[in-house]
C-alpha positions in Angstrom: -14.5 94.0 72.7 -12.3 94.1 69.2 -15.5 94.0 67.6 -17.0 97.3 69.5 -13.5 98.8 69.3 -13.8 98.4 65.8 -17.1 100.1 65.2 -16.0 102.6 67.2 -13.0 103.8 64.9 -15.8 103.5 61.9 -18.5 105.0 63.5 -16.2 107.8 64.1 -14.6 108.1 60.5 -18.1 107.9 59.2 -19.3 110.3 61.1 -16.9 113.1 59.7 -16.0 112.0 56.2 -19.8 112.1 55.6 -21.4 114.5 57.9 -25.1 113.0 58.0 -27.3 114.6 58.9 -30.3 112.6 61.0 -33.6 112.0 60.1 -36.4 112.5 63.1 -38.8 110.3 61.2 -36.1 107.6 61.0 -36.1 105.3 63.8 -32.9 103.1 65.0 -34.0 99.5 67.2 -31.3 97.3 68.6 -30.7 95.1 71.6 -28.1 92.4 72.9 -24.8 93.6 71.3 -27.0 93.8 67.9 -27.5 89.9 67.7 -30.9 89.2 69.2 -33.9 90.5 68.5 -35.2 90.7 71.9 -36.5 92.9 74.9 -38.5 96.3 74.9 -36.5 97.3 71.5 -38.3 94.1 69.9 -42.0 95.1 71.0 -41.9 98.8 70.6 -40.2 98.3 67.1 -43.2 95.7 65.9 -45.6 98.3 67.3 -43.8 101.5 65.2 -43.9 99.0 62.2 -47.6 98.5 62.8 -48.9 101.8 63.4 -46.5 104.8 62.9 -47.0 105.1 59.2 -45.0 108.3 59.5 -41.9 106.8 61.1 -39.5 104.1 58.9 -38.1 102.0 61.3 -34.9 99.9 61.4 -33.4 97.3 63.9 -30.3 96.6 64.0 -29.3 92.4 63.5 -25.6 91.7 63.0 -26.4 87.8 63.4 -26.9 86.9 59.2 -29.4 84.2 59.8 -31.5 85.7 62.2 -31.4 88.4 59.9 -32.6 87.2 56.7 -35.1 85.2 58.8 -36.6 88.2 60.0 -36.6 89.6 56.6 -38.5 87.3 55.3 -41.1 86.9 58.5 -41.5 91.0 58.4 -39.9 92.9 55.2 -36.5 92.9 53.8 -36.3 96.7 54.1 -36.6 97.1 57.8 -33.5 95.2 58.9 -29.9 96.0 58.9 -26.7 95.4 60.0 -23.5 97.5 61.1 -20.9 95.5 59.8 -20.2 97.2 56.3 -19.8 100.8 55.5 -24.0 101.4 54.1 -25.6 99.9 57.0 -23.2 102.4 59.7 -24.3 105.3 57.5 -28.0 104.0 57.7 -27.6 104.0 61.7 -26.3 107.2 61.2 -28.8 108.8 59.2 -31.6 107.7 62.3 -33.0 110.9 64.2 -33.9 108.4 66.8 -32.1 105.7 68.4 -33.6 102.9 71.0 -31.8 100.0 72.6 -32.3 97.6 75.6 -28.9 96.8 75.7 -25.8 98.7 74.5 -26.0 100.8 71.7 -26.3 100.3 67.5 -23.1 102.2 67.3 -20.8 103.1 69.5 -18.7 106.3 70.2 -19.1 109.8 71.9 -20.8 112.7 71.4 -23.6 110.2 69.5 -26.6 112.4 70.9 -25.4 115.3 70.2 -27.8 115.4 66.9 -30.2 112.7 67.4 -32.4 111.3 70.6 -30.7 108.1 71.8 -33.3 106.1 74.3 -32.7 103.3 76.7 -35.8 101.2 77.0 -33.5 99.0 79.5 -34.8 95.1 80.1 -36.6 95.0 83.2 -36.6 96.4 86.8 -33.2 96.9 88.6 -34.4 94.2 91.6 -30.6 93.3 91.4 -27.9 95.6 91.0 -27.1 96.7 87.6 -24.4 98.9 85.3 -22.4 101.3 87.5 -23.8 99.7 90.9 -23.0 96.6 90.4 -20.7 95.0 93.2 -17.9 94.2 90.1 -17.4 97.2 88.5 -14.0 98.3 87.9 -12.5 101.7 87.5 -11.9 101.2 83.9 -15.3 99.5 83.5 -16.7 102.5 85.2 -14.6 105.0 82.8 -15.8 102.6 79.6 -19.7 102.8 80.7 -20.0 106.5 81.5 -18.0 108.2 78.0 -19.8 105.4 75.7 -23.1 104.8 77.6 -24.2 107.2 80.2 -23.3 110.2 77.9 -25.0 108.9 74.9 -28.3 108.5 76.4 -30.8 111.2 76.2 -33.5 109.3 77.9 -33.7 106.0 79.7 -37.1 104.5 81.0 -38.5 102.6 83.8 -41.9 102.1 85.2 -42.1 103.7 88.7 -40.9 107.0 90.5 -39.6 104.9 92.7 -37.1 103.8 90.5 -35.7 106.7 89.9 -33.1 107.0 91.9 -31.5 103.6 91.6 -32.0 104.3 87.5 -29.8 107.7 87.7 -27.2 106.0 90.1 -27.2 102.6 87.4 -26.2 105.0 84.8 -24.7 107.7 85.9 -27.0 110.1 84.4 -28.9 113.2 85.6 -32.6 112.2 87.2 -34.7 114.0 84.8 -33.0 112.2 81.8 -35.4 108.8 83.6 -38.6 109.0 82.5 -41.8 106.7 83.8 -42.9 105.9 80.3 -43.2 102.2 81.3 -41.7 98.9 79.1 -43.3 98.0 75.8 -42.5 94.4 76.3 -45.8 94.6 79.0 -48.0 95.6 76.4 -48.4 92.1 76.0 -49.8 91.1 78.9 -53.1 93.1 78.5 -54.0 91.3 75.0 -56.2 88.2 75.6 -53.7 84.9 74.5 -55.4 81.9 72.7 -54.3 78.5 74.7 -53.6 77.1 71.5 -50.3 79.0 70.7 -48.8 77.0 73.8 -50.0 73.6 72.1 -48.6 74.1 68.8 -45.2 74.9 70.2 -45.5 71.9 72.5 -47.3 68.6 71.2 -48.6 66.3 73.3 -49.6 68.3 76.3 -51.5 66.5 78.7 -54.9 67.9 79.7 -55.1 70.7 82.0 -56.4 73.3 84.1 -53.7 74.9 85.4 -50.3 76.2 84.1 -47.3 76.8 86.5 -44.4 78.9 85.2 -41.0 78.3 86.9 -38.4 80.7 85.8 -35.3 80.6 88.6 -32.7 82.6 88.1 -29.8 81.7 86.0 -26.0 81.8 88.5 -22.9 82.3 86.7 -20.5 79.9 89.1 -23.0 77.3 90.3 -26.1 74.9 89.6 -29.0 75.9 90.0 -31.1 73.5 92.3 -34.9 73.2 90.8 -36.7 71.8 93.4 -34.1 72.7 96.7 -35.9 70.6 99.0 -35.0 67.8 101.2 -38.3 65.9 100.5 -38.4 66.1 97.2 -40.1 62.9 95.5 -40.7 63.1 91.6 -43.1 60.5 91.9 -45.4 62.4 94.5 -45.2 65.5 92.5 -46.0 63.9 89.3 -49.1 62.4 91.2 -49.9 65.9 92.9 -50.1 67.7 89.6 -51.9 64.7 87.3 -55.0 64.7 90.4 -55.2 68.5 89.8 -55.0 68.4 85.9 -51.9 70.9 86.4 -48.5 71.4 84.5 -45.8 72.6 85.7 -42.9 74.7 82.9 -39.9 74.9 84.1 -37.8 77.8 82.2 -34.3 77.7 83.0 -31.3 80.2 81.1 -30.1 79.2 77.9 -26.5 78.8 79.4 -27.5 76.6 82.7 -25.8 73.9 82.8 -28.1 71.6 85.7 -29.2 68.4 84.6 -32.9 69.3 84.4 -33.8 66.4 82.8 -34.0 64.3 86.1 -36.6 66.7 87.3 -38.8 66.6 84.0 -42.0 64.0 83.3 -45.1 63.9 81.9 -46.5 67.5 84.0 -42.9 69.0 84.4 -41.7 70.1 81.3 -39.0 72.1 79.7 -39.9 75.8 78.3 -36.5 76.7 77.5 -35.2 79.5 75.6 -34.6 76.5 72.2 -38.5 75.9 72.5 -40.2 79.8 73.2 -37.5 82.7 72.7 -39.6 85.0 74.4 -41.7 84.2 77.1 -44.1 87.3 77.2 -46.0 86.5 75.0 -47.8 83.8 76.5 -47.3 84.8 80.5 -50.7 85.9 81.0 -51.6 81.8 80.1 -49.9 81.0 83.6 -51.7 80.7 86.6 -48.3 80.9 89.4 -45.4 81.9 88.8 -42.5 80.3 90.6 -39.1 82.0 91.3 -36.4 83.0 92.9 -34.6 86.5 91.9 -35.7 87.0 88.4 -37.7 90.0 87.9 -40.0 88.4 85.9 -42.1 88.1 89.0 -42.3 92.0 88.7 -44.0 92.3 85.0 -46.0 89.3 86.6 -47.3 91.1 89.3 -49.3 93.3 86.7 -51.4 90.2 86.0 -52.4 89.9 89.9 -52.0 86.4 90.1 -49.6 84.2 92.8 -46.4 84.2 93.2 -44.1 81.5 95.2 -40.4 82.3 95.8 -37.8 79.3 96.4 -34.7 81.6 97.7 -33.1 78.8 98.6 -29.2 80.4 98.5 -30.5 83.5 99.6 -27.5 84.7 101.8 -25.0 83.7 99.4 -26.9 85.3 96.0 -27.7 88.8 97.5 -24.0 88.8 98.5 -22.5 88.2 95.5 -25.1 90.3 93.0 -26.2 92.7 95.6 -29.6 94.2 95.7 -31.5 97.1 95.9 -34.4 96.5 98.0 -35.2 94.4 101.3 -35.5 91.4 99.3 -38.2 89.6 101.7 -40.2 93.3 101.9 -40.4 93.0 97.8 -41.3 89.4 97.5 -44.7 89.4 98.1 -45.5 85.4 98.1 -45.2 82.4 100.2 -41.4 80.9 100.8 -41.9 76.9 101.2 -38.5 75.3 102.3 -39.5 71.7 101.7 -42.0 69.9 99.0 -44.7 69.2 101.2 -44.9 72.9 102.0 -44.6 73.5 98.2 -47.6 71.3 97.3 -50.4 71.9 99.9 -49.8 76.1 99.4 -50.2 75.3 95.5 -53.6 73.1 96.4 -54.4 75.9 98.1 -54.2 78.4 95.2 -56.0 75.9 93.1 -59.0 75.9 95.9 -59.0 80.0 95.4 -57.4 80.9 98.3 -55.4 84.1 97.8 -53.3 84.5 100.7 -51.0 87.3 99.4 -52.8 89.4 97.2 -53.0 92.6 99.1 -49.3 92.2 99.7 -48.8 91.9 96.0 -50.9 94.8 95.3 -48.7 97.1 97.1 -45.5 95.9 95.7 -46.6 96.5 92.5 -47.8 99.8 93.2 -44.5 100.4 94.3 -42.6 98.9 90.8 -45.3 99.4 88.1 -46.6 102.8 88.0 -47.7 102.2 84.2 -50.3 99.0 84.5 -51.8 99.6 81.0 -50.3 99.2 77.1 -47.2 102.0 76.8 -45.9 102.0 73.5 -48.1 104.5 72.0 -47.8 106.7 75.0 -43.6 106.5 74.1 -43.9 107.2 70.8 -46.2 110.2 71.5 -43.5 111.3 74.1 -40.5 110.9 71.5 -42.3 112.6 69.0 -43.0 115.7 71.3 -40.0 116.2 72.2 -39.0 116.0 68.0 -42.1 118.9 67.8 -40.7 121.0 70.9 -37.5 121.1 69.1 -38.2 122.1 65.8 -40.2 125.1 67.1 -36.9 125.9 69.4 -35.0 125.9 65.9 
């Protein structure tokens, strides 16, 4: 908080010694509290870089190491930080501004000259921002004057999201546009199996790839496989017979001993070994879970889903949803191993026993089920157009 107090006081001097004026064909990328380069702000940045010859993009990297390694790995000139008094004025100087989470500067009245867009991180399954069952008044008062009246668009991917988007954020509806999450774009481009192998020597042979990505809980361990019959041994033996592998991909800050569940077909895919899982999801066959939303961007690739909500009761208590969680999961719910393993055989055999269910849901979340990056720059730069003829 000293640190965003701080760039607040010289974000605001800054502002009114120099009186920049923005740019429109500058473009402003950051994400998590400008030290990662992750999440929508990551893919729609690469794809600007790539193809919007008339747009210079920046992101925003405050971290020194991740930033010079990105230098080297994409161009010194398109990275920059906001800790010195050049790289504020170079935020400042961008017509355009897009995060996924908090902003690349932070004080009032920051929209008032340039477009400021939330890309967001995924869909609001859980409750997020201003609904969220532990927000404070002062929280509240801290989100609304330095977030919610910043932004000049935030996006998600269905109309049914809109609602829950304007009450997250305490904005107006039409400032939530269905333009869809860059980060998906990924998911329709085909993956060669070989990426997986060079980050992971060794693999054993297989047919089939299982992705298990439970949800990380701030005040307790997360159990992997909650069941009363679990046997390593007999799961081992399950997925060697069907040539399968199972990826277990737990939260960089968990803290349960996962290594008594790992062995030669259940392996670690932590955040250490692949950053970003997008990239490869499309490899994966099932996807395994609990309340991560991951299923959701998953559901795009019309493959199973299998949901282990073993704390169900106590989890939607405490984080508090927004939909029926059991009308929005749709996969089967095994509460014990042998369960588990004979509805996975029966995936394996082709036996689809959820896919119209799944189909509806995500007709329900993912209104956009193609590539969106293009369609969001075309959007932004409309907008730029529609004003300049208002001038």
């Amino acid at each position: 908080m000293r640190e965003k107090l701080k760039n607040f006081i010289q974000t605001l001097i800054y502002k009114n010694i120099y009186g920049i004026n923005p740019d429109k064909n500058i473009w402003i990328f950051s994400s998590t509290d400008n030290e990662r380069y992750n999440y929508n702000s990551k893919y729609l940045f690469e794809y600007v870089l790539k193809n919007e010859n008339d747009i210079t993009p920046y992101f925003v990297i405050n971290d020194d190491k991740l930033r010079e390694r990105l230098q080297l790995e994409y161009g010194k000139d398109f990275f920059i930080e906001t800790s010195s008094k050049e790289g504020i004025k170079k935020v400042l100087s961008g017509g355009v501004w897009f995060t996924s989470a908090g902003l690349p500067l932070y004080g009032t009245n920051l929209n008032k000259k340039r477009i400021i867009v939330n890309l967001w991180h995924g869909i609001p399954l859980k409750k997020i921002a201003l609904m969220e069952n532990n927000f404070g008044m002062l929280k509240r008062l801290y989100f609304k004057n330095i977030f919610s009246k910043n932004y000049s668009y935030i996006l998600t991917t269905s109309k049914n999201l809109l609602p829950i988007m304007k009450e997250s954020f305490g904005v107006a509806e039409e400032v939530v546009k269905v333009w869809g999450q860059p980060r998906n774009d990924c998911l329709f481009e085909k993956v060669d199996q070989n990426n997986l192998k060079s980050i992971i020597p060794n693999l054993p042979s297989y047919d089939k790839l299982i992705l298990y990505a439970p949800t990380y809980r701030d005040d307790d361990e997360t159990k992997i496989f909650p069941f009363e019959d679990y046997d390593k041994e007999e799961l081992e033996s399950f997925l060697e017979s069907n040539k399968a592998i199972i990826f277990i991909r737990t939260h960089i800050d968990e803290s349960t001993d996962v290594e008594k569940y790992l062995g030669k077909r259940v392996i670690l895919l932590n955040e250490n070994i692949i950053e970003d899982i997008m990239p490869v999801l499309n490899l994966f066959d099932i996807l395994i879970t609990d309340y991560s939303s991951i299923y959701i961007d998953f559901l795009l690739l019309q493959k199973p889903l299998i949901f282990l909500p073993y704390d169900k009761g106590k989890y939607l208590h405490k984080r508090g949803f927004n939909f029926d969680y059991d009308k929005v999961t749709p996969g089967y719910k095994p509460d014990n191993m042998k369960d588990f393993v004979k509805y996975i055989e029966e995936i394996f055999k082709g036996n689809d026993f959820y896919k119209e269910e799944r189909q509806v849901v995500n007709n329900f979340f993912n209104e956009i089920k193609s590539e969106c990056s293009r369609s969001v720059c075309l959007n932004i730069k409309k907008i730029i157009n529609k004003d300049k003829m208002g001038e």
